[in-house]
N, C-alpha and C positions, 0 to 999 in steps of 0.2 A: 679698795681691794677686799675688806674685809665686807663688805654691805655685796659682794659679786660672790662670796665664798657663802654666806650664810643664807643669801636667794636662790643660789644653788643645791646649799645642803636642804631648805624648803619643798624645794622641785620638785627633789626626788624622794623624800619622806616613805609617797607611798611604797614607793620600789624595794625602799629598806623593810618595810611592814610585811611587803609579801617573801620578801628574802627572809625573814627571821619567821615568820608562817612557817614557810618550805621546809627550811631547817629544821625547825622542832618537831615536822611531819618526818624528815628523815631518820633524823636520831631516836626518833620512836619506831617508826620500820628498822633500822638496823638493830637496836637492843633486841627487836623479837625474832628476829634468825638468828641475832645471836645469842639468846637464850638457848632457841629452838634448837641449833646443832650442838649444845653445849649439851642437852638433856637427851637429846637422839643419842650422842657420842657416848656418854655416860650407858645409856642402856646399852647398847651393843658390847659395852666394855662388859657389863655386869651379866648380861649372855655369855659370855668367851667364859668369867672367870666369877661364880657366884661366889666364892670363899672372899671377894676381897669385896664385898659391898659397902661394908662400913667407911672402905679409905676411897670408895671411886665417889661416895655420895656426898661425904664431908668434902673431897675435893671441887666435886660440881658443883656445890651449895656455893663456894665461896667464891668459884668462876663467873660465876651469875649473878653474884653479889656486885664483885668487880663491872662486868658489864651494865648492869641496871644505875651503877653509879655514875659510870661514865655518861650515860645518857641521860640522866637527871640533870647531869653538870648541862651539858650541851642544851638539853630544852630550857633549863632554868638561865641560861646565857642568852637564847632566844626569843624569852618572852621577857628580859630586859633591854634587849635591844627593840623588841616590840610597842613596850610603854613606856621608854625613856628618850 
């Protein structure tokens, strides 16, 4: 049973390679829209109301902080699944 489980898990090896590829190509497209609407959103705020730039930009910074994290995790998950 177990020599049918690991000839299989061999199989498909590469599938798993281009799966964890994909990934790390998505998670990097999604961080950059969403950076991108976090810093669009940000300016449009800072057009409505220039007196508050100090707290829309400290807030953006740390939006984008968050998001660039997330996607670090996710590629950095995907290029372990890649070489391991």
């Amino acid at each position: 049973m177990l020599s049918v489980i690991m000839d299989a898990a061999n199989n498909l090896a590469p599938f798993a390679k281009m799966g964890a590829g994909m990934g790390a190509g998505l998670a990097a497209i999604g961080a950059g829209i969403g950076i991108g609407r976090i810093g669009g959103s940000a300016m449009d705020a800072i057009a409505r109301q220039p007196e508050a730039l100090g707290d829309i930009r400290s807030n953006m910074i740390v939006a984008a902080a968050l998001v660039e994290g997330v996607a670090f995790f996710a590629i950095v998950v995907c290029l372990l699944i890649l070489f391991i």
